[in-house]
TORDRENDREN-676888 format. One line per 3 residues: number of its first residue (from 0); their letters; for each residue y, z, x of C-alpha. Coordinates in pm, 1 decimal. Layout:
NUM) a) Y Z X | ...
This chain:
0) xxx) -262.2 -962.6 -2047.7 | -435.1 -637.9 -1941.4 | -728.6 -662.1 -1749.1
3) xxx) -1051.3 -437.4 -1866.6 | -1191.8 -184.1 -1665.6 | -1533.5 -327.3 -1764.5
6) xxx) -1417.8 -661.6 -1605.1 | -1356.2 -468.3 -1271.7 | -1681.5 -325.7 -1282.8
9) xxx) -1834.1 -632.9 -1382.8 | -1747.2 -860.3 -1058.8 | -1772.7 -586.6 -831.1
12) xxx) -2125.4 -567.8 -929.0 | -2129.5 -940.1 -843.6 | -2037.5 -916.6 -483.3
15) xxx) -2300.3 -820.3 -200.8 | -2307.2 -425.3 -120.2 | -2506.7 -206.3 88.4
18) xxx) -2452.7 143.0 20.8 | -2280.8 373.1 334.1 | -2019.1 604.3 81.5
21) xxx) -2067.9 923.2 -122.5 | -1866.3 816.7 -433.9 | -1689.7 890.4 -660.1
24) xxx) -1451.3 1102.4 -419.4 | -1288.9 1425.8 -558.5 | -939.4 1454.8 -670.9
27) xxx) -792.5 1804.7 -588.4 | -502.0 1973.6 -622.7 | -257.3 2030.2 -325.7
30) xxx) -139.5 2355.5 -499.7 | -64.9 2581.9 -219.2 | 112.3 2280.0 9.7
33) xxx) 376.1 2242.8 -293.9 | 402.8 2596.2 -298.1 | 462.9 2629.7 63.3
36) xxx) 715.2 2336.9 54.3 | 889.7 2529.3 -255.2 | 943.9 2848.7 -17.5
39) xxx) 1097.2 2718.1 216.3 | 1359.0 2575.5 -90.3 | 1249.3 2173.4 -85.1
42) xxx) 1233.7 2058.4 -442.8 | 877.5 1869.5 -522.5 | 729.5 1742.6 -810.8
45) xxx) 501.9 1898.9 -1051.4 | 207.8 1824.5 -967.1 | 90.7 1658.6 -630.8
48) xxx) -298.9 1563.3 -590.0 | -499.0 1437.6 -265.5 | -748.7 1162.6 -332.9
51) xxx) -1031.4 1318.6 -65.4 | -1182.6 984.8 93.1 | -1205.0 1198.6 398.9
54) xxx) -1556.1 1337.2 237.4 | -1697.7 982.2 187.3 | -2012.1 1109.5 429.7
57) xxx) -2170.4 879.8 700.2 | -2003.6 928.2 1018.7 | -1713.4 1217.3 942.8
60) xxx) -1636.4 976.4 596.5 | -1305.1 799.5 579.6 | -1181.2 514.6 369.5
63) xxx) -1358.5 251.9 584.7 | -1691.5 359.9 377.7 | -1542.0 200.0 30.1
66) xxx) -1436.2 -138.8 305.7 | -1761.2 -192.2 492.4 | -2014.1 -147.2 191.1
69) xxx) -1888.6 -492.2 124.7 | -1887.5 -596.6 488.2 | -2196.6 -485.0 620.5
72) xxx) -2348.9 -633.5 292.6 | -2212.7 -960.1 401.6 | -2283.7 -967.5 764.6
75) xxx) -2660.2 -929.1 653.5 | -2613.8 -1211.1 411.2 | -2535.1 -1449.2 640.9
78) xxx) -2816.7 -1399.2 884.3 | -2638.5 -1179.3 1164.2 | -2824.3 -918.4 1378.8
81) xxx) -2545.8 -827.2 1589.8 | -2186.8 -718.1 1569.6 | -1908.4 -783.6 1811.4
84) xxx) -1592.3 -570.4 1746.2 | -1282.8 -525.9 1910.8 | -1035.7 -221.9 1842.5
87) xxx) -819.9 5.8 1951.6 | -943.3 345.2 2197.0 | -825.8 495.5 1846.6
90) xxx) -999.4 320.1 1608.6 | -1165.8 475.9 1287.0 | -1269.6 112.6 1201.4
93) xxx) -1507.5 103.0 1533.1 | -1655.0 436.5 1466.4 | -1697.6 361.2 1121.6
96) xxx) -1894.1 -31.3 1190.7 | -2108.9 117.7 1450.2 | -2235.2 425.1 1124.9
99) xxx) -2233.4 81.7 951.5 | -2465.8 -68.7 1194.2 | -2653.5 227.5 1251.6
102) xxx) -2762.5 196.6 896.6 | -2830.0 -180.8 850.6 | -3046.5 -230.3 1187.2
105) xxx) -2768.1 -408.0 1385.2 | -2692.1 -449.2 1737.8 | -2322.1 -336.7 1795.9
108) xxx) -2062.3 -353.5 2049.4 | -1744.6 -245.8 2071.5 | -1478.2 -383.3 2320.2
111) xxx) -1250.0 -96.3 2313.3 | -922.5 -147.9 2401.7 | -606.0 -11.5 2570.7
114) xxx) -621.6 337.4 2720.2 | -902.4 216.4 2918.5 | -927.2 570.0 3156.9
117) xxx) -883.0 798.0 2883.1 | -1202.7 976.3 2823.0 | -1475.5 934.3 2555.0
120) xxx) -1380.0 1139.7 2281.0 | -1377.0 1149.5 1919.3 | -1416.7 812.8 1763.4
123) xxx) -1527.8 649.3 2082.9 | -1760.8 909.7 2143.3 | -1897.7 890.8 1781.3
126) xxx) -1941.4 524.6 1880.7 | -2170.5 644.9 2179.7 | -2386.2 884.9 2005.3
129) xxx) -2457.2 585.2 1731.4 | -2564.6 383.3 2002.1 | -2286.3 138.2 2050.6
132) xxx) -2270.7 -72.4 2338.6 | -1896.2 28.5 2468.7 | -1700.5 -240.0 2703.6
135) xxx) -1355.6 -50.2 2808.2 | -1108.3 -364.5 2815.2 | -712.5 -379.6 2879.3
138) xxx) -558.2 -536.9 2502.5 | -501.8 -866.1 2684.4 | -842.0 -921.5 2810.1
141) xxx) -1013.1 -808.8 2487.5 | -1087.7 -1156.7 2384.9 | -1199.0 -1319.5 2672.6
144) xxx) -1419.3 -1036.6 2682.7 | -1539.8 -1034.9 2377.7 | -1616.4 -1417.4 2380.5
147) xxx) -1793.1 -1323.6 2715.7 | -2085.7 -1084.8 2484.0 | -2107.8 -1352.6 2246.6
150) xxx) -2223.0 -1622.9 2462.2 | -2480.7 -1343.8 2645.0 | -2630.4 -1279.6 2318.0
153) xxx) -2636.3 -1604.8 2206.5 | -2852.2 -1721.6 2477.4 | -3073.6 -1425.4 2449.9
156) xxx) -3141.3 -1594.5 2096.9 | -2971.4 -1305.0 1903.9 | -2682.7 -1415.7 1600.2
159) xxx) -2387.6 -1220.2 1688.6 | -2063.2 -1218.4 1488.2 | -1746.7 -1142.2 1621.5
162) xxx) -1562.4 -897.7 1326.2 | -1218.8 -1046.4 1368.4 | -1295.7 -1372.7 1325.8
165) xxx) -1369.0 -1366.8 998.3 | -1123.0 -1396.4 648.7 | -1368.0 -1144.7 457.5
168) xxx) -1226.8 -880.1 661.3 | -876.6 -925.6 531.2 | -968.5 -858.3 174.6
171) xxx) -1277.6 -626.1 177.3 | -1029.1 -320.5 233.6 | -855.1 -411.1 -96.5
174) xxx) -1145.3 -515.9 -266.2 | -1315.6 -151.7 -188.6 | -976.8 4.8 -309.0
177) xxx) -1016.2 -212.0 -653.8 | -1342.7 53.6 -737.0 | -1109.9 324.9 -590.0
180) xxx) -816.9 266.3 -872.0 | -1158.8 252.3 -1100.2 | -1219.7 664.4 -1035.6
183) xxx) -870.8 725.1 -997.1 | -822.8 598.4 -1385.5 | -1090.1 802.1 -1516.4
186) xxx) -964.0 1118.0 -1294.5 | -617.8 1143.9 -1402.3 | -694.9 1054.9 -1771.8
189) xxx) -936.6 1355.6 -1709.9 | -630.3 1586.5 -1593.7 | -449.5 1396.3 -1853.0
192) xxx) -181.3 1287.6 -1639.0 | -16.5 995.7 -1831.2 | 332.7 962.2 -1685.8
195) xxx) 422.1 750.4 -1328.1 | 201.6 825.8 -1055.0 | 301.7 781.3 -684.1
198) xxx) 8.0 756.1 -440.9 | 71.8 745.3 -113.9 | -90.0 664.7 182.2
201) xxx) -54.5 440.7 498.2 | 38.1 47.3 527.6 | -314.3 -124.6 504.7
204) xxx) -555.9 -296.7 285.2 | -645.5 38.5 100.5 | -336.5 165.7 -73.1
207) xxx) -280.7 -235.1 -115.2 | -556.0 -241.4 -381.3 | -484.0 24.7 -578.1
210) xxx) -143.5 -124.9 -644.6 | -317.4 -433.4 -725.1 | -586.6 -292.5 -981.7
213) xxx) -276.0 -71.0 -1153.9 | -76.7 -374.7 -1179.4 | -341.2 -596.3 -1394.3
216) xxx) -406.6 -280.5 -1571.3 | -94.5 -229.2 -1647.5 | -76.3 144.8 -1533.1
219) xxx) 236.7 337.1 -1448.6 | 150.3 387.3 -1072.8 | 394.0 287.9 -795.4
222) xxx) 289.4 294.8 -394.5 | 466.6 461.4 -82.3 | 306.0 317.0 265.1
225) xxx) 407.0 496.0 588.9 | 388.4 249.6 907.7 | 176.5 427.2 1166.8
228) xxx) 266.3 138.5 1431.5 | 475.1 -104.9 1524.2 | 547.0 -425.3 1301.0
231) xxx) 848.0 -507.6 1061.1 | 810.0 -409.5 705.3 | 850.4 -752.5 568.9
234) xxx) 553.2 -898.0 767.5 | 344.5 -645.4 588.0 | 487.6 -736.6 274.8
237) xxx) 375.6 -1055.8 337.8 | 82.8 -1048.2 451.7 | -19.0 -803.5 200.3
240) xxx) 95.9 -1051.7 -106.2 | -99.8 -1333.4 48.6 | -422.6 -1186.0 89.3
243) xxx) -394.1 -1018.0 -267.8 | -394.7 -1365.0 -408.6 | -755.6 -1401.2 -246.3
246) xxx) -870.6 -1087.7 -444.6 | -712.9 -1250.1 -753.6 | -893.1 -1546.5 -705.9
249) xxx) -1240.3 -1380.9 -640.4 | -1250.9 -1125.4 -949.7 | -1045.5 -1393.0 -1201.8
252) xxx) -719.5 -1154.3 -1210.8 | -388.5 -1232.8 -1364.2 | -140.0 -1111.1 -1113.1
255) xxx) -140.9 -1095.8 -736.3 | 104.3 -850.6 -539.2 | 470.5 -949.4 -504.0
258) xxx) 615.7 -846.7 -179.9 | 832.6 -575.2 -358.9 | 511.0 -380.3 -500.9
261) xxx) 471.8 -131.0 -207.9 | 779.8 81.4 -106.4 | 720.3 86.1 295.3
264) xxx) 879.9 339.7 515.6 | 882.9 262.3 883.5 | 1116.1 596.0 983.3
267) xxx) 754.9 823.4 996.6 | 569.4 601.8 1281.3 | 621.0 790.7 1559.9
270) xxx) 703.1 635.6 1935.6 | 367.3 417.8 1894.3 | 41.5 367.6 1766.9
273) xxx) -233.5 644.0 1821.4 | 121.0 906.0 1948.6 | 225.8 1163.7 1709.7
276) xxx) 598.7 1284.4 1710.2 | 663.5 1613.9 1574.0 | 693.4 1592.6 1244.8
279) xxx) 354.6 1471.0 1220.3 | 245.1 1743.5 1407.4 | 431.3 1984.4 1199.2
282) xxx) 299.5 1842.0 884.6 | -94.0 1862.3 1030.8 | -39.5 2269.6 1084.6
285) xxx) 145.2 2257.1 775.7 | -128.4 2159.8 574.4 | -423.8 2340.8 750.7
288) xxx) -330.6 2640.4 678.3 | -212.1 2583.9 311.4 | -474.7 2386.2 239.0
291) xxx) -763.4 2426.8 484.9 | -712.6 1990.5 489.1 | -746.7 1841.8 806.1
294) xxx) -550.4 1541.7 908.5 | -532.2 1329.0 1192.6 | -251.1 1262.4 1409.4
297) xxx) -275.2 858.1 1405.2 | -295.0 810.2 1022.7 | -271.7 1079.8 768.5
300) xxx) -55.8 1298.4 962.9 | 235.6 1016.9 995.6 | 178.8 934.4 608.7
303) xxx) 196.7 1370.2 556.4 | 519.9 1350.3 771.8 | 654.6 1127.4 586.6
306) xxx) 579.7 1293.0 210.1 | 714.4 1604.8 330.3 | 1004.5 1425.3 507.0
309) xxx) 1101.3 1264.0 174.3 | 1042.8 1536.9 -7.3 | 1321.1 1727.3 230.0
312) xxx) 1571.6 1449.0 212.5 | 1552.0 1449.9 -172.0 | 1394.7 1070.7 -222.2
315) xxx) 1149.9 1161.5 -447.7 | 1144.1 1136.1 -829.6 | 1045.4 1506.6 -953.1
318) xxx) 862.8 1336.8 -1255.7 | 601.3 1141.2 -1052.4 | 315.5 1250.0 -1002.0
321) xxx) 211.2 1251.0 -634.9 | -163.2 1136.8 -544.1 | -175.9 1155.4 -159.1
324) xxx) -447.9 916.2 11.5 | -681.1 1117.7 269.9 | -819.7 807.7 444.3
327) xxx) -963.9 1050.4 692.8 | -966.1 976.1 1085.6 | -1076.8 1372.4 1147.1
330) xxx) -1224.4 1267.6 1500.5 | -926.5 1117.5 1663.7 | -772.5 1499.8 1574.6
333) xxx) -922.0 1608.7 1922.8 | -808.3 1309.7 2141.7 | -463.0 1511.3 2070.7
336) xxx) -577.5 1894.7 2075.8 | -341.5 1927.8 2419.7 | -96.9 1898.0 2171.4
339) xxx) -195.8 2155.0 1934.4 | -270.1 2455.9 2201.5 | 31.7 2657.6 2240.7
């Protein structure tokens, strides 16, 4: 059984939303990339397209505005004035919570951790200029000092809610990404692309619920997810497939994600999380000055790398048509610029 567009739209109107995102997103051609990729004698498909979630709005935009519509919506529905988070010094999630917060009246603090004397620069500093309470914490001690701001602002008679702690997070990312596969639809049948589609994007809840919405649509689109950090494939898999069945549940779906519905690559990560190898930077300058597209080094650079990459070695059916996910992460570009100064 196929499930109806209108039925997508109809329980995403039941769920809880406060409004952070400019949507729907454009859909743009990448034009002069594929012709730059065809000079230099790689074979590409015919047509390759860049979903632009980078131009969401608040806060430099990103996909985290489809995620925390329905989170911030939900920390406000169950009586919370204040947000504890704890991320990564990298972390397009923290800048994104404390826009999030901004907008909603909440108290927020992030317990940023890892590279704890690097200095305050692009998402951290966004987090600063919003008016984030920032505590600098090794990865190991996050928790204990996280636990530390809850029981301050608990006495001081505030509600605070630690992010991680709750499920909601795990599916909100897909859930946005549901509405996402909703303009994606109507786009292509615009263009009147009917034949397989290949988005691609990064491991995560996002590209995880597009699959999901094609598959009870019954759509011809497949998904390629780049790692960006450590982890083995098959825990993604997992864990990906588990939490889908939650979504199922919520909007009455037929089929959850089998652990075989994303193709993930782990050969485009890089040494670690938040460091760029060169490929990624390669594929960055690549696209700026075809496109005039910025990507990050983190995210969207490794999942550009790895396009191109495959592209290169030949992996890619030429009859697909390739819809490239621009989560965004545009501030964490100048926590690297060393890297891109000759």
């Amino acid at each position: 059984m196929t499930i109806s567009q209108e039925h997508f739209r109809s329980e995403l109107e039941k769920l809880p939303r406060f409004k952070l995102s400019q949507l729907n997103t454009p859909l743009e051609p990448l034009d002069r990339l594929q012709q730059a990729l065809i000079d230099q004698g790689v074979d590409v498909p015919n047509r390759m397209l860049v979903k632009r979630d980078d131009v969401t709005g608040l806060a430099f935009g990103g996909n985290k505005g489809r995620h925390f519509e329905f989170e911030i919506a939900h920390i406000l529905e169950g009586g919370f004035d204040t947000v504890i988070n704890i991320n990564h010094y990298h972390s397009n999630q923290a800048r994104f919570i404390a826009a999030g917060c901004v907008k909603a009246g909440l108290k927020y603090h992030i317990v940023s951790t890892d590279m704890v004397t690097a200095p305050i620069t692009g998402n951290l500093l966004l987090c600063k200029l919003m008016g984030a309470v920032i505590h600098r914490s090794p990865n190991e001690y996050g928790r204990q000092v996280a636990d530390k701001i809850f029981k301050e602002e608990t006495a001081s008679g505030r509600k605070p809610y630690i992010l991680p702690d709750d499920p909601f997070v795990d599916v909100m990312g897909m859930i946005g990404f549901i509405e996402a596969g909703l303009e994606l639809e109507d786009q292509l049948a615009e263009l009147q692309i009917d034949g397989p589609v290949r988005f691609w994007g990064l491991t995560g809840r996002s590209i995880a619920g597009l699959r999901l919405y094609a598959k009870n649509r019954g759509l011809d689109w497949r998904a390629t997810a780049c790692q960006y950090s450590p982890g083995t494939i098959e825990d993604f898999q997992n864990v990906t497939a588990d939490r889908s069945k939650q979504v199922v549940e919520m909007f009455d779906l037929e089929q959850p994600l089998d652990t075989d519905d994303l193709q993930v690559l782990e050969d485009y990560r890089g040494p670690a999380y938040g460091e760029p190898d060169d490929r990624v930077i390669e594929a960055i300058q690549m696209v700026g000055k075809a496109e005039g597209l910025i990507l990050d080094p983190n995210y969207t650079g490794k999942a550009m790398s790895g396009l191109i990459g495959e592209f290169r070695g030949g992996r890619i059916n030429p009859e697909e048509t390739i819809v490239f996910i621009h989560s965004g992460g545009l501030p964490q570009l100048f926590a690297h610029a060393d890297k891109f100064v000759d």
